[in-house]
One Martini backbone bead per residue (centre of mass of N, CA, C, O) as a GRO file, in nm:
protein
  236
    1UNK     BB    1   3.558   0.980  -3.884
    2UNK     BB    2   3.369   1.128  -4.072
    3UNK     BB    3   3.162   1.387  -4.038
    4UNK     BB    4   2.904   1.277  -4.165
    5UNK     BB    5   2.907   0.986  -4.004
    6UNK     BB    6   2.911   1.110  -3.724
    7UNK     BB    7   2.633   1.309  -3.792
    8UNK     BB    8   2.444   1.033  -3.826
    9UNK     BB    9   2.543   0.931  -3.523
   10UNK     BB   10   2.416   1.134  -3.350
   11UNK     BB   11   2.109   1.161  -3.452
   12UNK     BB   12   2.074   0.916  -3.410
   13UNK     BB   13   2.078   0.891  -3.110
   14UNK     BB   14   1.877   1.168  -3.057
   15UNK     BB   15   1.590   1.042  -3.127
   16UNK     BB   16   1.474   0.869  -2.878
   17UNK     BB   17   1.509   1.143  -2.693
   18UNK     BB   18   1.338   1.313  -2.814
   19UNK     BB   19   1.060   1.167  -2.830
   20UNK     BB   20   1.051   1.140  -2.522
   21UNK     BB   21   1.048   1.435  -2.471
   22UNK     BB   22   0.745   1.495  -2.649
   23UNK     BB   23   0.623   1.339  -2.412
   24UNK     BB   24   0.423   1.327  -2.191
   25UNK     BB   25   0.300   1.295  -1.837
   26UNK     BB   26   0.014   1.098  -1.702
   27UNK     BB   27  -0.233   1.051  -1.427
   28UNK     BB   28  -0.471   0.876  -1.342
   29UNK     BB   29  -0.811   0.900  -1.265
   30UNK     BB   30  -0.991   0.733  -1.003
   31UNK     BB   31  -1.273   0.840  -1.131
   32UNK     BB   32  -1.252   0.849  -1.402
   33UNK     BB   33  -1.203   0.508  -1.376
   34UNK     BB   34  -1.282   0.227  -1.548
   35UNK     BB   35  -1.397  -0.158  -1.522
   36UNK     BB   36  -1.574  -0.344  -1.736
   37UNK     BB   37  -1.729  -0.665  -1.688
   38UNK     BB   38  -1.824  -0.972  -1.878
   39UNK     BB   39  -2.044  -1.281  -1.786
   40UNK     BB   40  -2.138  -1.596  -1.801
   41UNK     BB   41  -2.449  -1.681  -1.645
   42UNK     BB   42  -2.524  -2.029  -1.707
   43UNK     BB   43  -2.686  -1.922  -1.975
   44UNK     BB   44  -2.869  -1.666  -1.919
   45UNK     BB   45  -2.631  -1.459  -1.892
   46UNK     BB   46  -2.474  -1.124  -1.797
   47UNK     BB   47  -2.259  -1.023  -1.616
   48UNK     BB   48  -2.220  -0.691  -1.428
   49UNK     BB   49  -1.877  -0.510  -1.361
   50UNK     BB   50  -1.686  -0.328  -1.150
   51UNK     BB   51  -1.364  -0.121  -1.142
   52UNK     BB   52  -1.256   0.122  -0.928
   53UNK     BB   53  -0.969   0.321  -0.871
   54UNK     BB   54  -0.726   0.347  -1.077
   55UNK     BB   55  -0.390   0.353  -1.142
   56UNK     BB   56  -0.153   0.544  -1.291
   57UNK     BB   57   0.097   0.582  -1.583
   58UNK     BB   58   0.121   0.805  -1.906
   59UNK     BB   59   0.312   0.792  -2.195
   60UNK     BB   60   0.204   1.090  -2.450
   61UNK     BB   61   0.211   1.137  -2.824
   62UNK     BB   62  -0.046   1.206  -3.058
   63UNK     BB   63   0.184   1.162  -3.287
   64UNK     BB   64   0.353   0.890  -3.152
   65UNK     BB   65   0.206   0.602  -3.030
   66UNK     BB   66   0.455   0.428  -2.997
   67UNK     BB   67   0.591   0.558  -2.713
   68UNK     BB   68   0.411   0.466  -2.572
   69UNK     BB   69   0.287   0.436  -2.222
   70UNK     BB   70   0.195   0.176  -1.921
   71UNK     BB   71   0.087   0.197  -1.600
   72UNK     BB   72  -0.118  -0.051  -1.441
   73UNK     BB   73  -0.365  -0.015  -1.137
   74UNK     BB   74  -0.618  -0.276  -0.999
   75UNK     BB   75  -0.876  -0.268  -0.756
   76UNK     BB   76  -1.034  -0.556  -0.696
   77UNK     BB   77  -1.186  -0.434  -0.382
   78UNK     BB   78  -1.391  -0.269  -0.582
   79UNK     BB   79  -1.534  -0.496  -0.690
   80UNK     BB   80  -1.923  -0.466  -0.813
   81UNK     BB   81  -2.189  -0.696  -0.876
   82UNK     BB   82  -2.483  -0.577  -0.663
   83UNK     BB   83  -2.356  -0.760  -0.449
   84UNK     BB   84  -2.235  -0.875  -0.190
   85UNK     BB   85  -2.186  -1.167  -0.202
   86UNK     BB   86  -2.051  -1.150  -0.454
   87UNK     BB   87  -1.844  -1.053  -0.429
   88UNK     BB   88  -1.721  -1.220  -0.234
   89UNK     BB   89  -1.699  -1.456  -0.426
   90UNK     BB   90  -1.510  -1.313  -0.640
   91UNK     BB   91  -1.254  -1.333  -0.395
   92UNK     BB   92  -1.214  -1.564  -0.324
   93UNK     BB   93  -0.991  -1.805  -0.348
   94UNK     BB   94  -1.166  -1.985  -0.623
   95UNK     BB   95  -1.063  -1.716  -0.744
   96UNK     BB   96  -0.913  -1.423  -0.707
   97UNK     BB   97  -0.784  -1.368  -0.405
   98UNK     BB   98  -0.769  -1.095  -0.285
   99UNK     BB   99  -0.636  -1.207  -0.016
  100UNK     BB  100  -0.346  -1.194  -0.207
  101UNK     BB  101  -0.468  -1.040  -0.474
  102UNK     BB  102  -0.550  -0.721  -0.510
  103UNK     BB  103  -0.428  -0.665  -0.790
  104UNK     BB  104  -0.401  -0.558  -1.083
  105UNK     BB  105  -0.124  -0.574  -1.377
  106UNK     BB  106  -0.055  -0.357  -1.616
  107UNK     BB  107   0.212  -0.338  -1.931
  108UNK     BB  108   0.330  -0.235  -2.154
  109UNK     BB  109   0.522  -0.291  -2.471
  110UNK     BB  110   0.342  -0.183  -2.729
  111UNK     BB  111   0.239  -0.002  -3.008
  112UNK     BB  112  -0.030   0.000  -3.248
  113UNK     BB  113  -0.138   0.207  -3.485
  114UNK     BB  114  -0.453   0.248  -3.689
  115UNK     BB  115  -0.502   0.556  -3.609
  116UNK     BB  116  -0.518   0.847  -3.495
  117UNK     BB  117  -0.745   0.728  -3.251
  118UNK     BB  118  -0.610   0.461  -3.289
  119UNK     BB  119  -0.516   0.141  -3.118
  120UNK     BB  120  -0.290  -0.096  -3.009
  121UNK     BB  121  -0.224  -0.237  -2.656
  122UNK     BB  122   0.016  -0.396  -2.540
  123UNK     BB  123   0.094  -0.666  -2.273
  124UNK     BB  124   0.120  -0.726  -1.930
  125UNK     BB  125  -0.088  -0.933  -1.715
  126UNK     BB  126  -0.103  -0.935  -1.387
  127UNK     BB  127  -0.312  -1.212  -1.244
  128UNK     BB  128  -0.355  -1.410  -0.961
  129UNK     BB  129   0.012  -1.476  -1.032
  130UNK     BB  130  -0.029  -1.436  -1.368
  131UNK     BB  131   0.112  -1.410  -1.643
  132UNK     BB  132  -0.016  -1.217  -1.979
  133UNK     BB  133  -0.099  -1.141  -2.234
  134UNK     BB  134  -0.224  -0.810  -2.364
  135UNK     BB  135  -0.468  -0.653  -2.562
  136UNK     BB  136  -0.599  -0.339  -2.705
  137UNK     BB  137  -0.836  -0.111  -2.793
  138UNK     BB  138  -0.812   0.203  -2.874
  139UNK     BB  139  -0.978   0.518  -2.800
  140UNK     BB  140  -0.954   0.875  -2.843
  141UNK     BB  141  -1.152   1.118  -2.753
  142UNK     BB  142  -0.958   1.343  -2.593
  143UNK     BB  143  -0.733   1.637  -2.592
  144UNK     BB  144  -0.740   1.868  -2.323
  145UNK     BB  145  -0.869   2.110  -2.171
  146UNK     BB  146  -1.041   2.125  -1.883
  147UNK     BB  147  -1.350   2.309  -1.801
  148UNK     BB  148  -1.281   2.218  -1.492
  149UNK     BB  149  -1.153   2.260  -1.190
  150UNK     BB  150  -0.803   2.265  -1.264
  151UNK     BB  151  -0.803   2.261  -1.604
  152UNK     BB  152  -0.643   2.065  -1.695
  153UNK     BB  153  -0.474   1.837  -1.926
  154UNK     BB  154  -0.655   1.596  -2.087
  155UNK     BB  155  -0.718   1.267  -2.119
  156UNK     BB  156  -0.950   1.021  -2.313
  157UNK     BB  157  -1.038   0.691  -2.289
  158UNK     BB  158  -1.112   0.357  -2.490
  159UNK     BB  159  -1.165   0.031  -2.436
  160UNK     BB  160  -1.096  -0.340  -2.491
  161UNK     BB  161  -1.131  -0.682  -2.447
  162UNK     BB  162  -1.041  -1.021  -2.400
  163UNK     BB  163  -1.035  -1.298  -2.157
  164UNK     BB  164  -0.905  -1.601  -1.989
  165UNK     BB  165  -0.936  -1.718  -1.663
  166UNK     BB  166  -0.815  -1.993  -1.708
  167UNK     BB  167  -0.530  -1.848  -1.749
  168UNK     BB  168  -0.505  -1.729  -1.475
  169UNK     BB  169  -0.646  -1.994  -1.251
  170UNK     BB  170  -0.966  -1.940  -1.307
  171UNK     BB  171  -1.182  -2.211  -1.274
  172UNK     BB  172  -1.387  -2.232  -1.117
  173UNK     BB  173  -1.723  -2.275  -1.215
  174UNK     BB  174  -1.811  -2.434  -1.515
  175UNK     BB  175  -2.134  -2.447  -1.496
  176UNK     BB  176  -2.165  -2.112  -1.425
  177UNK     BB  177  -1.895  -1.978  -1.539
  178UNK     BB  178  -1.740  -1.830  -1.787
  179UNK     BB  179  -1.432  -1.776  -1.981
  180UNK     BB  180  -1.539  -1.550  -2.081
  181UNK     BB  181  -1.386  -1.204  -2.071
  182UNK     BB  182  -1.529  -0.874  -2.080
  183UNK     BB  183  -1.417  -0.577  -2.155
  184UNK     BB  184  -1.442  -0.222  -2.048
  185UNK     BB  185  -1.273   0.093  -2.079
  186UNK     BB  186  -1.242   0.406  -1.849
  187UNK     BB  187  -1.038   0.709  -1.938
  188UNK     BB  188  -0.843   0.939  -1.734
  189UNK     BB  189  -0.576   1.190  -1.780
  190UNK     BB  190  -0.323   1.389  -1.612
  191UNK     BB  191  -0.120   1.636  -1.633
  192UNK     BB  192   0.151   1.718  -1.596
  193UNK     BB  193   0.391   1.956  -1.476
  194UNK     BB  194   0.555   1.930  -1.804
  195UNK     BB  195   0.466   2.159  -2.008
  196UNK     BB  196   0.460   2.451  -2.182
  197UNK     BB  197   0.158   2.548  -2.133
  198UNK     BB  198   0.032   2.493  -1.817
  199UNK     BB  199  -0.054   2.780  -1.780
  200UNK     BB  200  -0.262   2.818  -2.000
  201UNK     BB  201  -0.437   2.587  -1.884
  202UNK     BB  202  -0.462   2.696  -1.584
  203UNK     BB  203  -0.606   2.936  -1.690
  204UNK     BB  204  -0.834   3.145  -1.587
  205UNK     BB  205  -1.174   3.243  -1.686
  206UNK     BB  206  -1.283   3.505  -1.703
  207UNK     BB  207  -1.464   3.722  -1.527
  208UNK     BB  208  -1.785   3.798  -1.428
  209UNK     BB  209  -1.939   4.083  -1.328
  210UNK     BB  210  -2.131   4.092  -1.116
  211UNK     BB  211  -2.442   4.197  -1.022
  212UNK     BB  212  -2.665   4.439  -0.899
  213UNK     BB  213  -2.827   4.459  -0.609
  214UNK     BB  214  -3.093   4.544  -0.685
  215UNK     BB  215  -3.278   4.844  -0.763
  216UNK     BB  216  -3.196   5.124  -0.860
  217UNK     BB  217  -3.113   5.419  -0.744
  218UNK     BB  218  -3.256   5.720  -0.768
  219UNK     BB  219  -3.184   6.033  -0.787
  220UNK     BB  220  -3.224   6.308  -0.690
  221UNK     BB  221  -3.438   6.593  -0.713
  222UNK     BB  222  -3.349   6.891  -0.719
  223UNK     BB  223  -3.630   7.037  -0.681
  224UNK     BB  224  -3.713   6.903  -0.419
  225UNK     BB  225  -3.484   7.012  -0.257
  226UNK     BB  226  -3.593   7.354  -0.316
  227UNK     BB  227  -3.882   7.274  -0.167
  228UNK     BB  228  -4.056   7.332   0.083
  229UNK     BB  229  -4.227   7.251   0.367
  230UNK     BB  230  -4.496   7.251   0.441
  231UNK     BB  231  -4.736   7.388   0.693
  232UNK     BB  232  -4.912   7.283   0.938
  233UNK     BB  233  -5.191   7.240   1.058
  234UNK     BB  234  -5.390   7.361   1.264
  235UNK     BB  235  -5.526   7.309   1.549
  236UNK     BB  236  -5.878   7.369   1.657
   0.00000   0.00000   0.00000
């Protein structure tokens, strides 16, 4: 093979290992990342529900969105309805099943960007032992060195998605429970120690030295104390 030819051979070969290692590695924070959904209840309102401590990890660079990868787990039996009842409801067998599927499991499979900060992020959500595509909408709000220790260089995401619960055979109570779920989905991400900057994203803000307690004391004048001190008065 010629030379040139070798090495245009190469560089393709070289370029999508390239691509991944500069990408980050980020680990969701499970206190910061919820998921929001609402359905409507009998046609009076829309429920609304969250679901916190959500894990996964998120291979990231925002450079290159396309490259960028997702694996989440959403833990059912942290769903929040307001209310005990609805709660035991939400999870019983002829709805979510929690105690048969636990959580539900989102993986990405494509990303196109839509804009610098936003993108469609598509995948596979198995719930309730069912797997279905689904996409969201994405959009970066920050990523930067966190501000509160332990300083970490942090990303935060906003998303939105609809599914249909029938899709998933989530079918009971249709004269009361609506079949479209919309989402919107709170997340933040914490980078692993795998970056060149690390140690800079990690180093403490300088100290500001304390104020010194209560009001200084004047030195002594020395005049006061070469002045003898005057003689007691005799006593009567």
């Amino acid at each position: 093979m010629p030379w040139p030819r070798a090495a245009a051979a190469a560089l393709a070969a070289w370029l999508p290992f390239s691509a991944v290692a500069a990408a980050d590695t980020y680990t969701l924070d499970p206190v910061h990342t919820r998921v929001l959904f609402a359905i409507e209840h009998a046609g009076f309102s829309k429920a609304l529900g969250t679901v916190s401590g959500s894990s996964g990890v998120l291979v990231f660079d925002r450079d290159d969105w396309r490259s960028a990868r997702l694996d989440v787990r959403v833990p059912l039996q942290r769903l929040d309805l307001g209310d005990t009842k609805w709660n035991t409801a939400a999870l019983a067998a002829n709805l979510l099943d929690g105690e048969h599927h636990p959580e539900a499991h989102f993986v990405s499979t494509a990303v196109e960007p839509v804009a610098a900060d936003r993108a469609r992020v598509c995948g596979d959500l198995r719930l309730r032992g069912v797997t279905r595509p689904l996409c969201l909408d994405v959009t970066l709000n920050a990523i930067k060195r966190h501000p509160l220790p332990p300083f970490r260089r942090t990303a935060g995401f906003s998303a939105t998605a609809t599914i249909s619960r029938s899709d998933f055979g989530i079918d009971a109570w249709k004269n009361v429970i609506g079949d479209c779920v919309e989402l919107r989905i709170e997340a933040e991400a914490v980078r692993s120690r795998n970056g060149p900057d690390d140690e800079t994203d990690d180093a403490r803000p300088p100290l500001i030295p304390a104020e010194p307690a209560g009001e200084p004391i004047p030195p002594p004048d020395p005049a006061s104390q070469n002045t003898p001190s005057p003689a007691p008065e005799p006593t009567p």
